[in-house]
N, C-alpha and C positions, 0 to 999 in steps of 0.2 A: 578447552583451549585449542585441542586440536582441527576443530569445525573451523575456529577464529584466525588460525596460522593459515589456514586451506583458503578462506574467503579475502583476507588481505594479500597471499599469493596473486591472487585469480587479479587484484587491480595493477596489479605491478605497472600497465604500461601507461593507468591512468600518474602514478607518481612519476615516472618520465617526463610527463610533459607540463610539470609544474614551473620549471628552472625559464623552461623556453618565454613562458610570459610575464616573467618577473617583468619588463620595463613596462609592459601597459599596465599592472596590477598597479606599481610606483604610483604611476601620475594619478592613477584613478583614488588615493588619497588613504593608504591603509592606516587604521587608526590604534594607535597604542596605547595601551594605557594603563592604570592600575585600582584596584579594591581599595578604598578607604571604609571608615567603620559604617558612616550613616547615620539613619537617627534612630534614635530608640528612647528612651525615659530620662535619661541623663545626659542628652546632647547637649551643648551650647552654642551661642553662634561664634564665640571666640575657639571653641574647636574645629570649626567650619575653615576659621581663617588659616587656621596651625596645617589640615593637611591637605586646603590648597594650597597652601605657601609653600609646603614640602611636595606635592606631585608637578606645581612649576616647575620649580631647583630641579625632579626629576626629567622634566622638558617630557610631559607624557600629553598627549594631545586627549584621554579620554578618561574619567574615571569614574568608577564603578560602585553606586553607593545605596545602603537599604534604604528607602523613604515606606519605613514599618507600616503599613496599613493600621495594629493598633495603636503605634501613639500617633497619627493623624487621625485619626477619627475613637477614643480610646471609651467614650460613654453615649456611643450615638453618633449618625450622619451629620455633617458637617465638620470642616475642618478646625482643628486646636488653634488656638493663637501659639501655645508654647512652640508646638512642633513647629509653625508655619515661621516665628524667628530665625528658627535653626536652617530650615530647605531654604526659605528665601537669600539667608545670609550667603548656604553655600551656593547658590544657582549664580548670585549675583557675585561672587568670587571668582567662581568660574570663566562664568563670563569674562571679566574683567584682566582673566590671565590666558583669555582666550583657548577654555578646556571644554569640551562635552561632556556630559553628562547622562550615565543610563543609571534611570532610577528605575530598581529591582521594587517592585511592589507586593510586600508577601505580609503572614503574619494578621491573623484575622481576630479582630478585634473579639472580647465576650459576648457581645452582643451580638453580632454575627453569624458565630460557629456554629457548623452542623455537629458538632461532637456530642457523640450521647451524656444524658444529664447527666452520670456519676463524674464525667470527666468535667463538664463546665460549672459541676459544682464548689462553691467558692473562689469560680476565677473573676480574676483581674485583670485589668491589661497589661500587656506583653507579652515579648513572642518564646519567653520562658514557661508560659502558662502553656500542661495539655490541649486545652482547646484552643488557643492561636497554633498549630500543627493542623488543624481540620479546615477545610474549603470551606466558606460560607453556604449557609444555608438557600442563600438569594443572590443569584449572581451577578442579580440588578445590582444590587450594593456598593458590592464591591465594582462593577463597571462605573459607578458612577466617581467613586473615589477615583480613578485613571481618570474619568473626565475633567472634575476638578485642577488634577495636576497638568493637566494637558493646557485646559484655560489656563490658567495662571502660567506656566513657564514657556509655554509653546516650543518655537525653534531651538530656545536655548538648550532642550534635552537633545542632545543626539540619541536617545531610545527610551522608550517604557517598555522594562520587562515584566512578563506577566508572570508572574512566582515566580518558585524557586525551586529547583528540583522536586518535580513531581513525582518520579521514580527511583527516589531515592528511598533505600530496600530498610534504612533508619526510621522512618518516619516522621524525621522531626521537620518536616516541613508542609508535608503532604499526608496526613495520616487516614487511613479510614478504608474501604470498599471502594472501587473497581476506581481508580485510581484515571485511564485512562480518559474513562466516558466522562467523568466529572470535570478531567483538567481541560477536556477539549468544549464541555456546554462553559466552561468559566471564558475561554480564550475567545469565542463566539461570540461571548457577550460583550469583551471588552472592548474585542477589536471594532465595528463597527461608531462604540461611543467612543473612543478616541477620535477616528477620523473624520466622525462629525462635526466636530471642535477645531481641532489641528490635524488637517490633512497631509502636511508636511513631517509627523512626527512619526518616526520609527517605531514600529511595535512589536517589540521580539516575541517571537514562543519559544514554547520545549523546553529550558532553560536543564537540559538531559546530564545525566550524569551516565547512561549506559550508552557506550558506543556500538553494542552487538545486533543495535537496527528492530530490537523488539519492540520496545514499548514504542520506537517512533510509527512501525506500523502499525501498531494497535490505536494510535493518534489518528492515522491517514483513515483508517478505518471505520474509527468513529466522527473523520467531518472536518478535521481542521487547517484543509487544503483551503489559499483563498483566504485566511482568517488571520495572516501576520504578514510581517514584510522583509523577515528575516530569523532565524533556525538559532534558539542560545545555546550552547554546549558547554558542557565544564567538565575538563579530559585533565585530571593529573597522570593515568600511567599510560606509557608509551601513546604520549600527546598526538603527534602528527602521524600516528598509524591509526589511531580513535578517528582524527580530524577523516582523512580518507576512505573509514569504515563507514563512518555516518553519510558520510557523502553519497558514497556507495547507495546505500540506502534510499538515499533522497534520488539518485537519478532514475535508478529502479520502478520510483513511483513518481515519476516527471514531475519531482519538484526543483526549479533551478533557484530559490529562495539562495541568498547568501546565508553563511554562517558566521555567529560571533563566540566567540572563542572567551567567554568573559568569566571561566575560571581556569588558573593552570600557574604550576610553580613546582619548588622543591624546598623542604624545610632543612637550615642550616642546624640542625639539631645535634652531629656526630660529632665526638665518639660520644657523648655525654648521654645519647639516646640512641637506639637502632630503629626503631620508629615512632613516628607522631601523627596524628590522624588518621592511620590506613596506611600511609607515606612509609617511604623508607628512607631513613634522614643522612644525608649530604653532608660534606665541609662547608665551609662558608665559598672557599674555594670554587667545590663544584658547583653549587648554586651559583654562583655568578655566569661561571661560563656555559651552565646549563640556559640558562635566562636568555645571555646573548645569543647562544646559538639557535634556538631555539626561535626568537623573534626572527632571527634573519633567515632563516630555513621558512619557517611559516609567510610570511611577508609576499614569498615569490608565488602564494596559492592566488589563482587569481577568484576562484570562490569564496574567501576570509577575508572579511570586512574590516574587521577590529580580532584583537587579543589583549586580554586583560591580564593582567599580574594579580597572582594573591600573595603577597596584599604589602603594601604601604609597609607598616609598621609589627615590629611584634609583639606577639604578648604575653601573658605569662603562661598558657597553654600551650602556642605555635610560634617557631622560629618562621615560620614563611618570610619575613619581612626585609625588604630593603633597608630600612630603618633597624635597628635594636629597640627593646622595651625602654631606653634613655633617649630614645632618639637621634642617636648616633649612625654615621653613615659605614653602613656595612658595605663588604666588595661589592655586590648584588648590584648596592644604588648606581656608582661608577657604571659596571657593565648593563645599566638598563637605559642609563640617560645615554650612554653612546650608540645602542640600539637602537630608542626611538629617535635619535639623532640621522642613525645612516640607517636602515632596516635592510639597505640592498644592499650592507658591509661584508666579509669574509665571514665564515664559518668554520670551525674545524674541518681539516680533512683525517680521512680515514688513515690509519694506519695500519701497517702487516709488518708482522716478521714471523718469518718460520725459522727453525731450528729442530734438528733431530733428536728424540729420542727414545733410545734403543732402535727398534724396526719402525717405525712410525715417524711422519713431520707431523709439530704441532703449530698450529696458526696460533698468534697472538696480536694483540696491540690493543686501539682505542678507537672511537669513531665520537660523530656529536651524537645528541640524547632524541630520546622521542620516536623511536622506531621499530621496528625489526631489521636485522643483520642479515645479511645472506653471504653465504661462502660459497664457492665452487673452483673446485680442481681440475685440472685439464692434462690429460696426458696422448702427448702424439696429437694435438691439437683436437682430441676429443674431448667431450664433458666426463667424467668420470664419476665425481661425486658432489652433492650439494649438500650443504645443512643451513636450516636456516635458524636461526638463535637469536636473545636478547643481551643486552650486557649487564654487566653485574650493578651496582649502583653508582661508580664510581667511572662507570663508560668503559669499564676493560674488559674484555673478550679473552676468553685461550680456548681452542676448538683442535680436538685428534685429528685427524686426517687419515684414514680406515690403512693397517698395515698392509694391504694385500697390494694396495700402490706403490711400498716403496720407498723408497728415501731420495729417489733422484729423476731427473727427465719428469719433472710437474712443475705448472705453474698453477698460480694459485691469486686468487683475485676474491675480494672483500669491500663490499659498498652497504649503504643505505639502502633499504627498501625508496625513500620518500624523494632521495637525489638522481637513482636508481644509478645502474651502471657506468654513466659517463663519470662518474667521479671515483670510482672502483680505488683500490689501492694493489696493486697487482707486486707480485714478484716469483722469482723461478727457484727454483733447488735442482 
């Protein structure tokens, strides 16, 4: 943690200068959106219809859905009629309420899987089954299925992502040996037969859940420079300090590829849970104003392309959702559709208050989500002291102020790493 607080220091002045080109990033068309379910074995096209109809009403310009590699191709090469009801219905939904579409392509069919035989023993398809978690054995295969979807939908996708977290330390998605070498010979493969098809079509990599810039070197390292047209990332903690870490990353090894942001949220689970997936669970409250603030903070990057919401709807495992498991509109929906509405709207600002006590001031208050904190005390117009801190789950901060300064004649200033200083929240004692 402490390498990680050192290394996101060290960009401070790259997050300075995000604010400055918020109005070119505007026009150049930032895309928002959110996670619906996809397809899987029990899709229909009447469900296609239900959660375009609700990420409309959300007025979200992107959304983000699995097109399962095994129910499109579940007993062999060539595409299903079932599945292909359900993608076509949602493509042409989409369309029609004028949304993009990035179909996540994961999920390797039986017939496929390099997983050793004890595991693809007695499988089926779907991406519940052991061996749909293992990379195909033939990367043709699977390259060819993206070609498929490529032909058939073309422009209408705004992206084909290539899996889905590869280094993810679970391995329900990516399972098996050397993890990197395998995910970058898959992205080699695929990328070239997409834009032989549809030259026009976005094709994401990385699809990363680690912002600490390893596994993406061991990527650059194994070859997959040249081989997408844009960086997927999926940051739920301290989002827009991950977004600027990976970045980091990328300039280091002269990649100027954009990034898509197409997982990130907060689950409304509290007080009834303290956490849910990893997550540290929220009010319904703070979920909302985490959401809002968050799109319009990120919005101003002019290297982020898109950001995706997880997700739509909830269920009976995760509260993520703007929706309820009824379908009811939770605060969330409100503060998402006024986001993708204005992206270059207000944000919270930071707040301070100090107050003494005994021999010591203590800093407190609130800032928005997604960051690291920084304080700094100033006495006789010198720096005196810094800490740099996150806030609790609930966005509130309280930080000592070291006794040997005093109680009086300090000022005291509190900002965002990501908005950096100009927006400070400053006051004196």
């Amino acid at each position: 943690m402490h390498r990680a607080i050192r290394r996101l220091a060290a960009v401070l002045a790259m997050a300075a200068t995000v604010l400055p080109a918020a109005a070119a990033h505007a026009s150049s068309g930032f895309l928002g959106g959110v996670n619906i379910p996809g397809l899987n074995s029990a899709s229909t096209p009447a469900q296609a219809d239900r959660e375009i109809a609700d990420a409309r009403q959300l007025h979200a310009r992107l959304v983000r859905a699995d097109f399962s590699w095994s129910a499109l191709e579940p007993s062999g090469p060539g595409l299903d009629p079932r599945a292909l009801a359900f993608t076509d219905r949602l493509v042409a939904d989409a369309e029609a309420a004028h949304i993009k579409i990035v179909a996540t392509v994961a999920s390797t069919p039986c017939w496929a899987s390099s997983a050793p035989a004890a595991v693809r023993a007695g499988c089926s398809s779907g991406h519940s089954d052991g061996a749909g978690s293992w990379p195909p054995s033939n990367d043709a295969a699977y390259a060819a299925v993206l070609t498929a979807l490529a032909q058939r939908y073309g422009s209408r996708l705004a992206a084909i992502e290539v899996w889905n977290e590869p280094d993810q330390s679970n391995e329900q998605y990516f399972a098996g040996p050397e993890k990197a070498v395998k995910y970058a010979r898959l992205l080699r493969a695929a990328y070239p037969a997409v834009k032989s098809v549809a030259p026009g079509i976005t094709v994401l990599g990385g699809s990363l859940v680690g912002s600490n810039g390893n596994f993406l070197k061991a990527l650059y390292a194994a070859g997959i420079k040249g081989f997408y047209d844009g960086l997927s990332v999926h940051y739920y903690n301290l989002t827009l300090g991950s977004l600027r870490s990976i970045r980091e990353t990328q300039t280091a090894n002269g990649d100027a590829k954009p990034l898509w942001l197409d997982e990130f949220g907060w689950t409304s689970c509290w007080p009834g849970r303290k956490t849910e997936q990893e997550q540290a669970c929220v009010t319904s409250k703070t979920q909302a104003l985490n959401l809002r603030n968050a799109l319009r903070e990120m919005s101003r990057a002019p290297y982020l392309a898109a950001a995706t919401v997880y997700k739509l709807q909830d269920s009976r495992a995760e509260s993520f959702g703007a929706l309820n498991g009824s379908g009811r509109h939770k605060r969330s929906f409100n503060a998402l559709s006024e986001a993708f509405d204005n992206p270059l709207g207000p944000f919270s600002a930071v707040t301070l208050r100090l107050r003494r006590r005994g021999s010591q001031i203590i800093a407190s208050g609130s800032g928005p989500v997604g960051d690291f904190m920084q304080l700094e005390a100033f006495q006789r117009g010198k720096l005196r002291f810094r800490a740099l801190f996150i806030q609790n789950r609930f966005n509130e901060y309280s930080v000592a102020i070291p006794p040997v300064l005093g109680t009086s004649g300090l000022r005291v200033r509190v900002y965002q790493y990501w908005t950096g200083p100009s927006r400070a929240a400053t006051k004196s004692v």
